[in-house]
C-alpha positions, 0 to 999 in steps of 0.5 A: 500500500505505502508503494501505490502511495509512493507512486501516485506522490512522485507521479503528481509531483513530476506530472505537475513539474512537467506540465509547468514545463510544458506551459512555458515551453509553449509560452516561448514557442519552443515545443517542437525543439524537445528531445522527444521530437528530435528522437521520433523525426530521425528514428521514424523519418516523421516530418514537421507536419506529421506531427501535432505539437501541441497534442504529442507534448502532452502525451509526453508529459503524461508518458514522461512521469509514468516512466519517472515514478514506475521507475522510481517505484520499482528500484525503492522497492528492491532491497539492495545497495543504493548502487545497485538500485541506481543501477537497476533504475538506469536499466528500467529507465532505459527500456521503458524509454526505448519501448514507450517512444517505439510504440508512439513512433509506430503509432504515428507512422501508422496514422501518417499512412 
């Protein structure tokens, strides 16, 4: 119960620290230079035009913190050395990453054909 807790604690904070970002980035007209956008363009070869700016980072923001706090969740979870939970979370953060943006880069060159 006090993980479920943890969990939902780290992902309203980084959801709330995200989406302040995502407000000012668009304040600033800076949405479409993230790295999320530069990833899905030269992995997928997406153009400017396939993709909805404005849509897409509040996916990622909402992808972004899942990823963070399930990550986060997981590694205080297991009971070993803080090097090894760095280690472990590292690992964790890299696949959900690699799998999450996958599917949304296959998800749009889908809804492109």
């Amino acid at each position: 119960m006090e993980d479920l807790m943890f969990f939902l604690i780290t992902f309203v904070f980084i959801f709330g620290v995200l989406l302040i970002n995502y407000f000012y980035k668009k304040h600033k007209c800076k949405l479409n230079l993230s790295k999320e956008f530069k990833f899905l363009k030269i992995k997928y070869k997406l153009s400017k035009k396939d993709l909805d700016v404005e849509k897409l980072s509040l996916v990622f923001v909402l992808i972004n913190s899942l990823i963070i706090s399930s990550t986060a969740t997981i590694t205080t979870m297991i009971d070993m050395d803080y090097i090894w939970q760095i280690a472990i979370g590292f690992l964790i953060l890299v696949m959900e990453i690699y799998l999450i943006y996958g599917l949304i880069g296959k998800i749009l060159i889908k809804r492109k054909r």
